[in-house]
N, CA, C and O of each residue as an XYZ file, in Angstrom:
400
protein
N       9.755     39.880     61.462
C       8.603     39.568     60.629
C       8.831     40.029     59.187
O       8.338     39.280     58.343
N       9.670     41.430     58.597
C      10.018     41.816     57.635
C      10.763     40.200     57.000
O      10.195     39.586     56.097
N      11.434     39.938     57.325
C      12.375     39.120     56.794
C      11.682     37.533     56.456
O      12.171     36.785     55.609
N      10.364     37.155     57.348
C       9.588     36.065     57.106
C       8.728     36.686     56.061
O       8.454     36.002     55.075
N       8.355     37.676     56.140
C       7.636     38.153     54.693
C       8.493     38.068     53.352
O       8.062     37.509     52.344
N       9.479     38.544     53.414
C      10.093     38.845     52.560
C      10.810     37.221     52.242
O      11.303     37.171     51.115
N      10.898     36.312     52.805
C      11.228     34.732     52.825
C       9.673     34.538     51.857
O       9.684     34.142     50.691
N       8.725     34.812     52.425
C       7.613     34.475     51.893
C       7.022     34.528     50.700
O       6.393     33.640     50.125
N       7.318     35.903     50.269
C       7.526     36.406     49.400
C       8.371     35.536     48.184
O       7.859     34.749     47.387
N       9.569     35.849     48.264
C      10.813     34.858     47.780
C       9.813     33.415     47.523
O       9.270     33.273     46.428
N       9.697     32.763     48.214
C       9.136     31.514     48.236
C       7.994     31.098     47.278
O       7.947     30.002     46.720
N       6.974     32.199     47.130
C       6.050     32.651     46.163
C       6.004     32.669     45.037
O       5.286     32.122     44.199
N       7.058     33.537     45.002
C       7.912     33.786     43.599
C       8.399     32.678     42.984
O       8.090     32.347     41.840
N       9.191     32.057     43.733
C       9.891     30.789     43.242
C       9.028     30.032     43.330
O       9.592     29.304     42.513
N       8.116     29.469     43.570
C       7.006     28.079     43.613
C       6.294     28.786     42.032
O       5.974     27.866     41.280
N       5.952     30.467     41.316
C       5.243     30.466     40.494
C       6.126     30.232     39.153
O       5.796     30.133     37.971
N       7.163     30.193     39.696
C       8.468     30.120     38.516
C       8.259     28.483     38.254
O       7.919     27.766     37.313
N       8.692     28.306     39.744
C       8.061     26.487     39.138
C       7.190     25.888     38.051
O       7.361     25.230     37.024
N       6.060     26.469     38.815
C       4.465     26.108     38.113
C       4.460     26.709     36.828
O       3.693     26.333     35.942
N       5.228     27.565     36.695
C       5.474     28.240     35.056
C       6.276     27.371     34.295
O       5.926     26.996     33.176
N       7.467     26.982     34.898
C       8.014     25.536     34.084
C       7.619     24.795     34.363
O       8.590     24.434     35.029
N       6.857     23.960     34.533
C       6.050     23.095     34.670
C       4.710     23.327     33.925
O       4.276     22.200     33.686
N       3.977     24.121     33.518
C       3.104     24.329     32.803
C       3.994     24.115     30.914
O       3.538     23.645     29.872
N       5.299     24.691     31.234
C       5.871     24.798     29.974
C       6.538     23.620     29.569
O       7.048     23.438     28.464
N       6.506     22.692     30.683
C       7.117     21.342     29.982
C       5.717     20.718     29.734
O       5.632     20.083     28.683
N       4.431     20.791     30.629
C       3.189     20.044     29.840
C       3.072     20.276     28.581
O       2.873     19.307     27.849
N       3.146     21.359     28.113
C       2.874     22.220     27.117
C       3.362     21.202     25.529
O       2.733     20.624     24.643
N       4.774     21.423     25.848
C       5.779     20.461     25.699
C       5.462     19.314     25.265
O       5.507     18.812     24.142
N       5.083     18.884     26.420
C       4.746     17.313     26.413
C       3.492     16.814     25.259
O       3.462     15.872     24.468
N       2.757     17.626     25.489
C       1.476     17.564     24.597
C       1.645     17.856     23.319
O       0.987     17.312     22.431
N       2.848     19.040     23.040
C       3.022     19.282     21.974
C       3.827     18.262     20.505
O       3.686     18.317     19.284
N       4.857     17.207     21.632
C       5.406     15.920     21.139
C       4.371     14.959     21.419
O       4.749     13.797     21.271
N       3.619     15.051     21.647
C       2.335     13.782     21.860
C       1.327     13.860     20.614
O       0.803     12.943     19.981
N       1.239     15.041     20.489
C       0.399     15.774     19.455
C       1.010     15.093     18.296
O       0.328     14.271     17.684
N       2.463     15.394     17.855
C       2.852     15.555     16.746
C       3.095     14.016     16.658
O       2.864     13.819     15.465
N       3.370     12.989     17.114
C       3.824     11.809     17.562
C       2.315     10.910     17.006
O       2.540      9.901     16.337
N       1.180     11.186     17.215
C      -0.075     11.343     16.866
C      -0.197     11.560     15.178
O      -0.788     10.720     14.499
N       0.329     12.586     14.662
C       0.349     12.854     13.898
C       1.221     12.042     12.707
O       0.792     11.756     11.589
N       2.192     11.829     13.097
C       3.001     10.893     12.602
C       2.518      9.377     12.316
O       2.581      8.715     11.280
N       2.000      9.048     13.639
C       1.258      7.884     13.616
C       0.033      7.503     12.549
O      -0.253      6.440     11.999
N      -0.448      8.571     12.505
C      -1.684      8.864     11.406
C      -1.160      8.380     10.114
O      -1.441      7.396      9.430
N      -0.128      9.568      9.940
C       0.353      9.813      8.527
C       1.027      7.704      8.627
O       0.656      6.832      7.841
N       1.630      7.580      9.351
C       2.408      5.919      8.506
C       0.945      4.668      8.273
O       1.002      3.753      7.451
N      -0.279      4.927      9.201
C      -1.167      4.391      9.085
C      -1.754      4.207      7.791
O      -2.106      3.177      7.216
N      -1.798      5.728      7.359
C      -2.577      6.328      6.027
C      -1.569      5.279      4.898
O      -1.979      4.472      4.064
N      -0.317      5.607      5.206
C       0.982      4.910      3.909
C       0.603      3.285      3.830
O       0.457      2.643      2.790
N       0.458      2.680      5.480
C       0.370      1.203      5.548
C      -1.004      1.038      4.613
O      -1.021      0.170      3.740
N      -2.147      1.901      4.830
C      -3.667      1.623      4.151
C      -3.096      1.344      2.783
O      -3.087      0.338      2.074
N      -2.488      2.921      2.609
C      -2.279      2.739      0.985
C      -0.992      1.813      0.090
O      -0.923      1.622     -1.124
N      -0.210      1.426      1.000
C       0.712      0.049      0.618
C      -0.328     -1.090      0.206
O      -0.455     -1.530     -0.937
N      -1.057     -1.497      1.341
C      -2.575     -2.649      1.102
C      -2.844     -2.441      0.088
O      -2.557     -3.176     -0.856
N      -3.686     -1.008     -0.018
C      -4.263     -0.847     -1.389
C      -3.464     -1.238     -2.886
O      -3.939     -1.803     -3.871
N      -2.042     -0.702     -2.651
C      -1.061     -0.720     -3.810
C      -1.168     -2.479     -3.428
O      -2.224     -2.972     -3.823
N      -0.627     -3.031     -3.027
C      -0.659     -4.261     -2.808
C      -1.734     -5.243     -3.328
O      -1.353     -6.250     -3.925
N      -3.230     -4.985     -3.116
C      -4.535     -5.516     -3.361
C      -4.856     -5.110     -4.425
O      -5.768     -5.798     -4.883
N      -4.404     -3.912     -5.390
C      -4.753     -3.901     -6.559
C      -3.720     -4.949     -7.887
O      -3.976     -5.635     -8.876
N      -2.306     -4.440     -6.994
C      -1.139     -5.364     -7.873
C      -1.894     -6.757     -8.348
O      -2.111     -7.116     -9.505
N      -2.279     -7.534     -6.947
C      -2.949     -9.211     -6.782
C      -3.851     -8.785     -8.376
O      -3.333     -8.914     -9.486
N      -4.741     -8.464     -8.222
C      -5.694     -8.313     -9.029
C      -5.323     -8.137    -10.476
O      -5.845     -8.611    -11.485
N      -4.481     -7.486    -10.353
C      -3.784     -7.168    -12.195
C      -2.952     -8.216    -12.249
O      -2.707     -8.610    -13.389
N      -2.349     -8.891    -11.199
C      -1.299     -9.927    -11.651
C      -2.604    -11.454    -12.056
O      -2.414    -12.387    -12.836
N      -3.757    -11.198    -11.248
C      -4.568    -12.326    -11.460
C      -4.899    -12.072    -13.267
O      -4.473    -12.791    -14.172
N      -5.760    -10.859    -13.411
C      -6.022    -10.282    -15.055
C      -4.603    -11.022    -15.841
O      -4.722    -11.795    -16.791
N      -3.480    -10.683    -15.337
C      -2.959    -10.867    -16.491
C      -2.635    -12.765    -16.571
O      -2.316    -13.423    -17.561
N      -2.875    -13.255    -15.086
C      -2.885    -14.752    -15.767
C      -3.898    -15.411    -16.367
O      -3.938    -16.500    -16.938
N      -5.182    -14.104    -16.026
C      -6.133    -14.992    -16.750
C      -6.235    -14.732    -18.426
O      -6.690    -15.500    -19.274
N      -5.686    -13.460    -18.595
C      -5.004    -12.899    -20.087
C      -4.306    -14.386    -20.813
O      -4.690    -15.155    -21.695
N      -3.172    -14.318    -19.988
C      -2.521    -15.602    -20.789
C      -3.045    -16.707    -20.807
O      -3.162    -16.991    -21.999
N      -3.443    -17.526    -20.186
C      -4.316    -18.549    -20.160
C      -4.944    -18.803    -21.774
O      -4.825    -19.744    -22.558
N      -5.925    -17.008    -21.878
C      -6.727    -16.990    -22.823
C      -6.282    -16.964    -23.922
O      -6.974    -17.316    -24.877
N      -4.883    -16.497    -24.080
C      -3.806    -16.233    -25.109
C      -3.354    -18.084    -25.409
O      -3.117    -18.610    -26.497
N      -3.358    -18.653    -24.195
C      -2.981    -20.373    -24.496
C      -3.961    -21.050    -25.228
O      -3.821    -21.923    -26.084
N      -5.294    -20.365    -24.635
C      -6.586    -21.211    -25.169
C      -6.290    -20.869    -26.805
O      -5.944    -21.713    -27.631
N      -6.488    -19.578    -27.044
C      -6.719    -19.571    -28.694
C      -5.379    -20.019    -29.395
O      -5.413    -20.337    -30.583
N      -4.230    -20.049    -28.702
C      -2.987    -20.328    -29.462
C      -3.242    -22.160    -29.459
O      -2.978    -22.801    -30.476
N      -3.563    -22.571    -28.699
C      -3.812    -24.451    -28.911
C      -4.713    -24.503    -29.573
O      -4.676    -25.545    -30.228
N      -6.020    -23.600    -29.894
C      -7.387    -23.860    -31.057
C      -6.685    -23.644    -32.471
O      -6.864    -24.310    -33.491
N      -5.656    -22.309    -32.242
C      -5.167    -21.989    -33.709
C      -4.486    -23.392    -33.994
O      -4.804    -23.988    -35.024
N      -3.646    -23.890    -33.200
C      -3.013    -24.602    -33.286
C      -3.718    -26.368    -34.039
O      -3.128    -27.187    -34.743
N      -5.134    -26.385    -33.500
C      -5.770    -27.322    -33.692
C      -6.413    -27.423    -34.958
O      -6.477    -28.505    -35.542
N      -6.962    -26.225    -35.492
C      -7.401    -25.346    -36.323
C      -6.100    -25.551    -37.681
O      -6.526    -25.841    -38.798
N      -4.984    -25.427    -37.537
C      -4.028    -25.298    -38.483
C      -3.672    -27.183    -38.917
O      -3.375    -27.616    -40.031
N      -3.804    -27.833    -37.860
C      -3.583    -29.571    -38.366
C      -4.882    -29.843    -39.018
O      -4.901    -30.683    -39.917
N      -5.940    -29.251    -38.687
C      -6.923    -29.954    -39.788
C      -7.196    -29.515    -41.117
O      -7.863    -30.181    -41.909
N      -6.499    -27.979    -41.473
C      -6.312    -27.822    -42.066
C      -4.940    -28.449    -42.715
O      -4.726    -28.154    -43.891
N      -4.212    -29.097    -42.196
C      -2.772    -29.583    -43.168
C      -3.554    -31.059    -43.475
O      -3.453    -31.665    -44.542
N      -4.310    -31.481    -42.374
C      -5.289    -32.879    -42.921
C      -5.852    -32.520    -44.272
O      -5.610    -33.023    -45.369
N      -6.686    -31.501    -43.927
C      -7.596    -31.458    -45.258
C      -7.096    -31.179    -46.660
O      -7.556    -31.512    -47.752
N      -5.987    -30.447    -46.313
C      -4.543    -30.087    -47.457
C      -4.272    -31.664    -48.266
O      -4.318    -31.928    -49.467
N      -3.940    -32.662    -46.933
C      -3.115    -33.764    -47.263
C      -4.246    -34.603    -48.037
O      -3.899    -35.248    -49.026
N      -5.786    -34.618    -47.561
C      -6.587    -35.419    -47.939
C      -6.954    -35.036    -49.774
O      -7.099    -35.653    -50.829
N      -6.974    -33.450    -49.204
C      -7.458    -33.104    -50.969
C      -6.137    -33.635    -52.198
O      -6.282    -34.116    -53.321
N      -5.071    -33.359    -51.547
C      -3.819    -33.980    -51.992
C      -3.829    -35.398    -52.816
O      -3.693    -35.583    -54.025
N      -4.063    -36.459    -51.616
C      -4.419    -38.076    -52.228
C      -5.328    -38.107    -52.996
O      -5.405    -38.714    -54.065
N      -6.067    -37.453    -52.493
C      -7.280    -37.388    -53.619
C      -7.083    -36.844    -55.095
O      -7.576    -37.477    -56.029
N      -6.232    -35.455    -55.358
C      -6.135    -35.117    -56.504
C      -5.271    -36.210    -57.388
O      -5.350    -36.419    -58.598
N      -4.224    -36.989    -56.181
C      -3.067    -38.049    -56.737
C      -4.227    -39.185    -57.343
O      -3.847    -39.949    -58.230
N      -5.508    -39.266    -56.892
C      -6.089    -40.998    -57.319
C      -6.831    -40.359    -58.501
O      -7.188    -41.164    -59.361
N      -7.058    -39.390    -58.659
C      -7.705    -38.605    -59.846
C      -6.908    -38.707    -61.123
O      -7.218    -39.110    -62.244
N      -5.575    -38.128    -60.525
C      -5.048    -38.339    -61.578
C      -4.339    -39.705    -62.063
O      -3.836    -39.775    -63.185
């Protein structure tokens, strides 16, 4: 009976050694799950803020075509603006020629 105790014993021992590694690989486990989690977060947060970098770019690239556009509009008025003035140049012109 000494020796089934002492088996028993032994057996005890070793099943809490188990459950001790085994508590220490959950441990483990949770602890790369955790951080894995964490990681996940953090590339989420980068993807949000890529969008964002992304959705603001659109927006300034729209500003600046509507910039130029506006830069076309007044450069074709100047432009329109400067022939009626070479008209009115040319007209006062004939005119000073029939005068004289």
């Amino acid at each position: 009976s000494f020796i089934v105790c002492n088996l028993l014993v032994f057996l005890s021992e070793l099943s809490f050694i188990v459950c001790n590694l085994l508590v220490f690989l959950s441990e483990l486990l949770i602890f790369f799950g955790e951080l894995l989690f964490i990681v996940c977060n953090l590339s989420f947060i980068v993807c949000n803020l890529l969008v964002f970098l992304s959705e603001l770019s659109f927006i300034v690239c729209n500003l600046l075509v509507f910039l130029s556009e506006l830069l076309i509009f007044f450069g074709e008025l100047l432009f329109i603006v400067c022939n009626l003035s070479f008209i009115v140049c040319n007209l006062s012109f004939i005119v000073c020629n029939l005068l004289v």
